[in-house]
Structure formats: C-alpha cells, structure tokens
N, CA, C and O atoms as a Maestro MAE file, in Angstrom:
{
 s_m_m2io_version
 :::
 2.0.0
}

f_m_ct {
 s_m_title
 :::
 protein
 m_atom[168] {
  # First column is atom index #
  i_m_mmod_type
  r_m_x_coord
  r_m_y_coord
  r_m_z_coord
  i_m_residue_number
  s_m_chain_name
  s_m_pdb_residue_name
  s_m_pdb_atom_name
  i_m_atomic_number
  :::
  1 25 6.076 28.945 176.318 1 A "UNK " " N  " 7
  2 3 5.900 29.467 174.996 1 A "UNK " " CA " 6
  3 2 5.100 30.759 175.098 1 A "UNK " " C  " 6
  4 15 4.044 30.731 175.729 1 A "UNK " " O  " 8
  5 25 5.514 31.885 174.530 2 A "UNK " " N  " 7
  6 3 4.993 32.820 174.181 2 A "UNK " " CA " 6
  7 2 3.363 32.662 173.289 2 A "UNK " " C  " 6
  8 15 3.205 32.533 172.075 2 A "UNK " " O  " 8
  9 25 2.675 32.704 173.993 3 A "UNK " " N  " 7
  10 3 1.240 32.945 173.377 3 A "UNK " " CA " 6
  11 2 1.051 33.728 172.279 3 A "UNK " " C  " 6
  12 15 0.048 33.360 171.668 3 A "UNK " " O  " 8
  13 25 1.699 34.822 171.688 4 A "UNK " " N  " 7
  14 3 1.865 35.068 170.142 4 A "UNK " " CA " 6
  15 2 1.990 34.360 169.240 4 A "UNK " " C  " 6
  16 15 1.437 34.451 168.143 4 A "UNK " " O  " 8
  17 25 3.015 33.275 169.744 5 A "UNK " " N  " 7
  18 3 3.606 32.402 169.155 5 A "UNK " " CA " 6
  19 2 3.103 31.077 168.514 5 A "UNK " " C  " 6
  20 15 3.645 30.445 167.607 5 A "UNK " " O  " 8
  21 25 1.771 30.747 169.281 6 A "UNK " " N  " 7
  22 3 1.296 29.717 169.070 6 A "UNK " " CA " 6
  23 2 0.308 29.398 168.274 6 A "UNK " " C  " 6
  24 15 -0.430 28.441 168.510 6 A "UNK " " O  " 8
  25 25 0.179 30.204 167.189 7 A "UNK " " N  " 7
  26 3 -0.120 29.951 166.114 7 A "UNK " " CA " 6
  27 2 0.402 29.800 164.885 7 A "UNK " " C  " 6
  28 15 -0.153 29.295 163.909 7 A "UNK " " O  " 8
  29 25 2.011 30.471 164.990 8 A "UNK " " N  " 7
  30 3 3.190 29.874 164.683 8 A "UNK " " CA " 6
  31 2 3.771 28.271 164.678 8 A "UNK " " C  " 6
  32 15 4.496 27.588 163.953 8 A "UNK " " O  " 8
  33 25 3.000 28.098 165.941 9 A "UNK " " N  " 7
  34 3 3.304 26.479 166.263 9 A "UNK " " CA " 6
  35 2 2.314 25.753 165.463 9 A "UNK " " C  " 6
  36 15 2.619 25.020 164.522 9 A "UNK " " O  " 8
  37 25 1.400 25.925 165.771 10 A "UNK " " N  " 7
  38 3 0.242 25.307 165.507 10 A "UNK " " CA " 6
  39 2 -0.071 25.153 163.893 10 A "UNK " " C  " 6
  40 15 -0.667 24.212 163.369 10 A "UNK " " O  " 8
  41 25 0.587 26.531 163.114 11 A "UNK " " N  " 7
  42 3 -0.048 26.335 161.540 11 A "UNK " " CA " 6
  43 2 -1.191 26.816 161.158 11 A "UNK " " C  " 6
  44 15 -1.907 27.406 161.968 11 A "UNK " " O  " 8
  45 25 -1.515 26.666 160.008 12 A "UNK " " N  " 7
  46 3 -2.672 26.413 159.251 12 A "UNK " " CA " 6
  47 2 -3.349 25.138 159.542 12 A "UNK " " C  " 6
  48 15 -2.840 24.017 159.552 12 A "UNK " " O  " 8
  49 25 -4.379 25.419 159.741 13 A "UNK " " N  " 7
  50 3 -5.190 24.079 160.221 13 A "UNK " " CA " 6
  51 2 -4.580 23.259 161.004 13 A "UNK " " C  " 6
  52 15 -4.853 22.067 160.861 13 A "UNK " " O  " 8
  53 25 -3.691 23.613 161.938 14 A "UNK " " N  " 7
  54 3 -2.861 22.607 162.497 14 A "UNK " " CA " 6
  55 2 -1.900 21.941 161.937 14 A "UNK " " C  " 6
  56 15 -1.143 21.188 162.549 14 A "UNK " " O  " 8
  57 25 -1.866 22.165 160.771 15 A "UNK " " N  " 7
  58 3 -0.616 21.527 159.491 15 A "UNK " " CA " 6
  59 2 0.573 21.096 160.524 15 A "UNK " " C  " 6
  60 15 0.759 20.003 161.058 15 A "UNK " " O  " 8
  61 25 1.132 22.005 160.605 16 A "UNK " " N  " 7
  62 3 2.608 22.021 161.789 16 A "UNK " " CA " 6
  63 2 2.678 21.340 162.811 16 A "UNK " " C  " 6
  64 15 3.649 20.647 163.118 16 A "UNK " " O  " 8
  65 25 1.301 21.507 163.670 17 A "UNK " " N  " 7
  66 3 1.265 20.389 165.009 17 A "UNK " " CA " 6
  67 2 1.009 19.263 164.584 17 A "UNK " " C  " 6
  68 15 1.567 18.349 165.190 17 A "UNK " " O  " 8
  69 25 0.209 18.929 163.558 18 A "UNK " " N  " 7
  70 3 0.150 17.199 162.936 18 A "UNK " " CA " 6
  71 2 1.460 17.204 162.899 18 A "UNK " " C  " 6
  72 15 1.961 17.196 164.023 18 A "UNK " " O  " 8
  73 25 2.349 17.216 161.853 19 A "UNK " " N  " 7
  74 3 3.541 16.951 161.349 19 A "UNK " " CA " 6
  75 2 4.551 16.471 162.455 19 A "UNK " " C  " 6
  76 15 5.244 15.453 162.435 19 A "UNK " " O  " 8
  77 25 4.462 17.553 163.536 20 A "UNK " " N  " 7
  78 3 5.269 17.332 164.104 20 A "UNK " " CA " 6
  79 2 4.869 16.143 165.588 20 A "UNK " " C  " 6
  80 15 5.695 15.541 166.274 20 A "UNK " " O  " 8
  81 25 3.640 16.122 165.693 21 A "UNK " " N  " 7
  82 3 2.946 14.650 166.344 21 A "UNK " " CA " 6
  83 2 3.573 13.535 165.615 21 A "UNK " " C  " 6
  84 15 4.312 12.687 166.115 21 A "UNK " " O  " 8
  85 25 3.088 13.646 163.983 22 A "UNK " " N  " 7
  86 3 3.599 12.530 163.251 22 A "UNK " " CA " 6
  87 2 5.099 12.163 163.446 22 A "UNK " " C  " 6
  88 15 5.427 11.007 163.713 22 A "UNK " " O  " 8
  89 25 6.140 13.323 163.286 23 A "UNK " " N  " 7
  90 3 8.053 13.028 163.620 23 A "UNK " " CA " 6
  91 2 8.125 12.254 165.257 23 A "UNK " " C  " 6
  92 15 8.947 11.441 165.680 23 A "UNK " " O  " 8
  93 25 6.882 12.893 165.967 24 A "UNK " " N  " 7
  94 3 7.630 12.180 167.183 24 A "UNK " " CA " 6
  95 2 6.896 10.764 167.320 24 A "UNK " " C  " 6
  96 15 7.426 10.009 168.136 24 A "UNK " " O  " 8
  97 25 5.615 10.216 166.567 25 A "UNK " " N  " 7
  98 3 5.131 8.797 166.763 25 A "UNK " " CA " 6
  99 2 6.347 8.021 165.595 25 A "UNK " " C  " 6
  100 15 6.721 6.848 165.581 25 A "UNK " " O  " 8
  101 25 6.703 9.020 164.800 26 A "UNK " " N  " 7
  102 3 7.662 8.356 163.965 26 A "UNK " " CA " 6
  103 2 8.821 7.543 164.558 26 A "UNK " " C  " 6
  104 15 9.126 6.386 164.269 26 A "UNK " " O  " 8
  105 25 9.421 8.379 165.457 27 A "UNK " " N  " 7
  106 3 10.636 8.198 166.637 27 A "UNK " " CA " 6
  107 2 10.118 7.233 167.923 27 A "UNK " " C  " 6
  108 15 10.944 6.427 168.352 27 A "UNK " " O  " 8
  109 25 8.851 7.277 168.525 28 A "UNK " " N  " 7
  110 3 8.952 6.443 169.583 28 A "UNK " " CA " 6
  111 2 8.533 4.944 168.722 28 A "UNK " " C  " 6
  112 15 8.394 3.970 169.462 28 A "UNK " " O  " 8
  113 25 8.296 4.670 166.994 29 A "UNK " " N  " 7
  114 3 7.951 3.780 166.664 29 A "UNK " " CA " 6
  115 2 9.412 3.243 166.599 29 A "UNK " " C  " 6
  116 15 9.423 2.029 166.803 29 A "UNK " " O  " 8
  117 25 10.584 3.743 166.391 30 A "UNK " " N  " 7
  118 3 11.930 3.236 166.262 30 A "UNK " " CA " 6
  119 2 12.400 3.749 165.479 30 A "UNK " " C  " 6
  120 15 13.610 3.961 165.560 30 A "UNK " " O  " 8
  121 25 11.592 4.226 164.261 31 A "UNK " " N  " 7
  122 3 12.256 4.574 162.918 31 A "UNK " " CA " 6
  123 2 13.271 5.771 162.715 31 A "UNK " " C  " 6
  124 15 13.305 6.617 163.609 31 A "UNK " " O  " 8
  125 25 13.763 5.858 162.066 32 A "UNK " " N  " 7
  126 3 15.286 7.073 161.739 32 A "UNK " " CA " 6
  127 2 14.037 8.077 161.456 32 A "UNK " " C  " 6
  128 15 12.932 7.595 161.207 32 A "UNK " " O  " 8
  129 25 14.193 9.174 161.489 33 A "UNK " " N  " 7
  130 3 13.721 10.319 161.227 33 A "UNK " " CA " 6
  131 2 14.815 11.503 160.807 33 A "UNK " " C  " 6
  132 15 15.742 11.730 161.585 33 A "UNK " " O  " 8
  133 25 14.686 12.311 159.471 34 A "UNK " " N  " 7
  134 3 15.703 13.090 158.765 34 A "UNK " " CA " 6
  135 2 15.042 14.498 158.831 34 A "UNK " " C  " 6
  136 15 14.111 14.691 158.048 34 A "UNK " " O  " 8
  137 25 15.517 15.804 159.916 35 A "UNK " " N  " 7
  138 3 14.656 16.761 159.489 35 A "UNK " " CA " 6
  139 2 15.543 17.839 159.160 35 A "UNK " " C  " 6
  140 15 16.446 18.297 159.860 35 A "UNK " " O  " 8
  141 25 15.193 18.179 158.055 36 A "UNK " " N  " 7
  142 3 16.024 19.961 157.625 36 A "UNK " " CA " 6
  143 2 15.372 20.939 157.943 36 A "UNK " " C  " 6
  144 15 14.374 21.152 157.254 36 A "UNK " " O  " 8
  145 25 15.696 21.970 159.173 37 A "UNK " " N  " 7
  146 3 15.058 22.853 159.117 37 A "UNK " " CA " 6
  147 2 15.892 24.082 158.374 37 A "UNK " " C  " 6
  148 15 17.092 24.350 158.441 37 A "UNK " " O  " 8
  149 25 14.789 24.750 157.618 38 A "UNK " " N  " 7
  150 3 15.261 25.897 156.645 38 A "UNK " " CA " 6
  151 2 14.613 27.292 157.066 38 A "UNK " " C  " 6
  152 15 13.426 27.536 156.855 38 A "UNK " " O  " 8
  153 25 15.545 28.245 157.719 39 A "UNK " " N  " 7
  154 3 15.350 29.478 158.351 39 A "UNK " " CA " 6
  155 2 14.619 30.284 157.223 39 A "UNK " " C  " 6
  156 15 15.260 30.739 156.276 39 A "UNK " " O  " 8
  157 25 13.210 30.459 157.345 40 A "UNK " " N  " 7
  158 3 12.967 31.994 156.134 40 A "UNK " " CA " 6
  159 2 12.875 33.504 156.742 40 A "UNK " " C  " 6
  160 15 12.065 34.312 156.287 40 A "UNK " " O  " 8
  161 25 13.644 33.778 157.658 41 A "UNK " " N  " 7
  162 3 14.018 34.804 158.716 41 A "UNK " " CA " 6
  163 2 14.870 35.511 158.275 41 A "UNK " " C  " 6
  164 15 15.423 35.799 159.337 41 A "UNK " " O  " 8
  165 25 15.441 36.046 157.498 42 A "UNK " " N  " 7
  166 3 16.704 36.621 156.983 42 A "UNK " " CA " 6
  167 2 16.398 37.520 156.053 42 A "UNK " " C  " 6
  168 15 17.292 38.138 155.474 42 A "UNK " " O  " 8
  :::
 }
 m_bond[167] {
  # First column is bond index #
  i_m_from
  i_m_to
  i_m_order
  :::
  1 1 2 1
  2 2 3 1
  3 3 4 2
  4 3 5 1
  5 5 6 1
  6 6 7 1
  7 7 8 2
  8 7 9 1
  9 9 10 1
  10 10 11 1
  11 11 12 2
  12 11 13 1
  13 13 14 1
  14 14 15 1
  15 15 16 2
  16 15 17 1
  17 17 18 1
  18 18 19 1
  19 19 20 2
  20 19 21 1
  21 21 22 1
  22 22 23 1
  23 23 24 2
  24 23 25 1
  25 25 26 1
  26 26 27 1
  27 27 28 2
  28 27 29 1
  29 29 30 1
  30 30 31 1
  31 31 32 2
  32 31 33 1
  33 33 34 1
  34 34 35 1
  35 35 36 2
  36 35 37 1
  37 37 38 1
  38 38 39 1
  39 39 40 2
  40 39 41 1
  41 41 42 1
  42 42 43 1
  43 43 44 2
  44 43 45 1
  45 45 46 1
  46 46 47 1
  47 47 48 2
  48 47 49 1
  49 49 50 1
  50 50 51 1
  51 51 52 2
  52 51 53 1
  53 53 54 1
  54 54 55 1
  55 55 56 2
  56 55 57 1
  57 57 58 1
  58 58 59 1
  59 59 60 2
  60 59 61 1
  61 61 62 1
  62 62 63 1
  63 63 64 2
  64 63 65 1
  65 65 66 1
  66 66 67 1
  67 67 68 2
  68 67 69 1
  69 69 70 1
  70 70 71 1
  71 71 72 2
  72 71 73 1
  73 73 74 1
  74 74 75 1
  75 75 76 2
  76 75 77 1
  77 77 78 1
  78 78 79 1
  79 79 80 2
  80 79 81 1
  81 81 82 1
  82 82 83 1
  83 83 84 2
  84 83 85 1
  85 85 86 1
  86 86 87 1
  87 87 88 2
  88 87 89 1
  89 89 90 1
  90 90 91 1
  91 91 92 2
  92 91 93 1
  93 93 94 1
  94 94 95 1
  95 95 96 2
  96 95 97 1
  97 97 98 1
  98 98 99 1
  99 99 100 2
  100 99 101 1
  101 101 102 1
  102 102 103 1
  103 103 104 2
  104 103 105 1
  105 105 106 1
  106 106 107 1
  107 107 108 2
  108 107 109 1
  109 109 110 1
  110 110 111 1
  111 111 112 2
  112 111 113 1
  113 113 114 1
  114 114 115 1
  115 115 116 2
  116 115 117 1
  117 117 118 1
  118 118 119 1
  119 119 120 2
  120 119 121 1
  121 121 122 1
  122 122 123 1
  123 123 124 2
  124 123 125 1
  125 125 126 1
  126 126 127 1
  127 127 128 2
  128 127 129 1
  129 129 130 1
  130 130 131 1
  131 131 132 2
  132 131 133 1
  133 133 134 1
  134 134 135 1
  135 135 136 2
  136 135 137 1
  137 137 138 1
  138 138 139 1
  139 139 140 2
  140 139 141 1
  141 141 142 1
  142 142 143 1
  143 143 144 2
  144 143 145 1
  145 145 146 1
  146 146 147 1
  147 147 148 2
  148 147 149 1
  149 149 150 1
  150 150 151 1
  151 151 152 2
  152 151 153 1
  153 153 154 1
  154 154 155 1
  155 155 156 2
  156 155 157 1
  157 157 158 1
  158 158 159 1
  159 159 160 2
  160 159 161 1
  161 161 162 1
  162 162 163 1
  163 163 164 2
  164 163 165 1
  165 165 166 1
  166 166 167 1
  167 167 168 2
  :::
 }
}
C-alpha cells in the first residue's frame, strides 16, 4: 500500500478500519455479509 494512501484506509478516527475489521469478524463468524461499494471518483 502506498503510504499516501493510508489514511484513506484508515478514515476518520479509524471509522473505515473498524468497519472493515467488523465485515471480516462478520465473515469468519459465518454470517452472509452484503457490501455496495459506491465510486465518488468521477
């Protein structure tokens, strides 16, 4: 990962890296997980 980048990853307060900790304890718990990602790049 590009080190620019990783505050991109990371979020606001970490917002983004929780979330996305949370999708993957979501998945090794068994459960279905539904994610839309929506490009605001354009």
């Amino acid at each position: 990962m590009n080190p620019e980048d990783l505050g991109r990853v990371i979020g606001r307060a970490g917002r983004t890296a929780k979330a996305l900790r949370t999708l993957v304890a979501a998945l090794a718990d068994g459960r279905r997980v539904r994610v839309d990602v929506v490009d605001t790049d354009f």
